[in-house]
C-alpha positions in Angstrom: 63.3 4.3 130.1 60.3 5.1 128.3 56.9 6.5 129.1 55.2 3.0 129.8 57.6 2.5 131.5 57.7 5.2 133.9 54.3 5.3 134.0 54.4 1.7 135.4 57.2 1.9 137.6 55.2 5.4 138.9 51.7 3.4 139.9 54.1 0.3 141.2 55.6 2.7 143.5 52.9 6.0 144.1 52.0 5.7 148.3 55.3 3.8 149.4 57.2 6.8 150.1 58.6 9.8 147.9 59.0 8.6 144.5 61.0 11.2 141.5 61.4 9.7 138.2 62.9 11.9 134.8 63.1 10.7 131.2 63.8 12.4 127.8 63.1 11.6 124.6 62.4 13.3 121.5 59.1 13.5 120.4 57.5 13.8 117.1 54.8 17.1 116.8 52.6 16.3 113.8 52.6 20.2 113.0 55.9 20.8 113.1 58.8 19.7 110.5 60.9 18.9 113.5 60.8 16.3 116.4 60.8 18.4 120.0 62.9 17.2 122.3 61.1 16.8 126.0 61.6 16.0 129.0 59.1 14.2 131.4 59.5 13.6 135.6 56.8 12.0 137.7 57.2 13.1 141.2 54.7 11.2 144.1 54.2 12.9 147.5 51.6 12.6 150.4 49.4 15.3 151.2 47.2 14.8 154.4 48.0 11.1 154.3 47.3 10.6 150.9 49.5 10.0 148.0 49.3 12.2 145.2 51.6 12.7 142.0 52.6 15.4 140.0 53.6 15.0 135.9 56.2 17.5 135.0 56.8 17.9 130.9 59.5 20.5 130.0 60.2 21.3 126.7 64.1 21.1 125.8 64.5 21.2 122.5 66.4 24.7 122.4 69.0 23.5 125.5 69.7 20.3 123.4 70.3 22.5 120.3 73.0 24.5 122.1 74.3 21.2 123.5 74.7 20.1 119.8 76.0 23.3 118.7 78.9 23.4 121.3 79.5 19.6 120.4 80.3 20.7 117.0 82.0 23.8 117.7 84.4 21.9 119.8 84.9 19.0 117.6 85.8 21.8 114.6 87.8 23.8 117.1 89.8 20.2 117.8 90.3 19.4 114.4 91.9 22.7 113.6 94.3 23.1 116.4 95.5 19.0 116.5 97.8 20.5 113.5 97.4 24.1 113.4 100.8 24.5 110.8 98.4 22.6 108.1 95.6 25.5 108.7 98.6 28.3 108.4 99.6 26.9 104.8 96.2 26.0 103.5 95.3 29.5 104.0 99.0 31.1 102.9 98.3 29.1 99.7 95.0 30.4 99.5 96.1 34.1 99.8 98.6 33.7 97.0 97.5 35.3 93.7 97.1 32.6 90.9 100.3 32.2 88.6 103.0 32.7 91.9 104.4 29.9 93.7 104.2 30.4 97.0 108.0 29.2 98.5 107.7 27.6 101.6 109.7 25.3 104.1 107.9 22.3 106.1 109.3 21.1 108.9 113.4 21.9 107.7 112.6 20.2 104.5 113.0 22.9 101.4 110.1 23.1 99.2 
């Protein structure tokens, strides 16, 4: 859903009743080198018989960053522990010196 959206669903709906809409999106700042990442909620409610709305924008750019970053950390984590005896040779073969063979069994089969 986007802002017109919202916006129109919002006056279709403001005076019949509680009303709580939430959308995010990025959106791109024209001083920044980066798109922000926000989040926007309409909210309706009466007041003395009359209905009134409330426009809520939250910036989330930084939780959505972490979101990505734990994404990625568990998608590397994944990778590396799906066959962890591949990870324990690449790096036995990169701790020995240049000029030795390393010797080394797989899986019964002598190498």
């Amino acid at each position: 859903m986007n802002v017109r959206e919202l916006a129109g669903e919002f006056f279709l709906r403001i005076g019949k009743g509680p009303f709580e809409r939430r959308t995010e999106f990025s959106f791109p700042f024209p001083v920044l080198a980066e798109p922000r990442d926000v989040a926007v909620t309409l909210r309706s409610f009466e007041a003395g018989g009359k209905p009134f709305g409330c426009l809520i924008i939250e910036d989330i750019s930084l939780r959505r960053s972490v979101d990505r970053m734990k994404e990625t950390l568990a998608a590397l984590l994944v990778h590396d522990l799906k066959n962890p005896l591949s990870v324990v040779a690449g790096n036995r073969s990169a701790a020995t010196p240049p000029g030795e063979r390393a010797s080394w069994r797989r899986c019964g089969a002598s190498g």
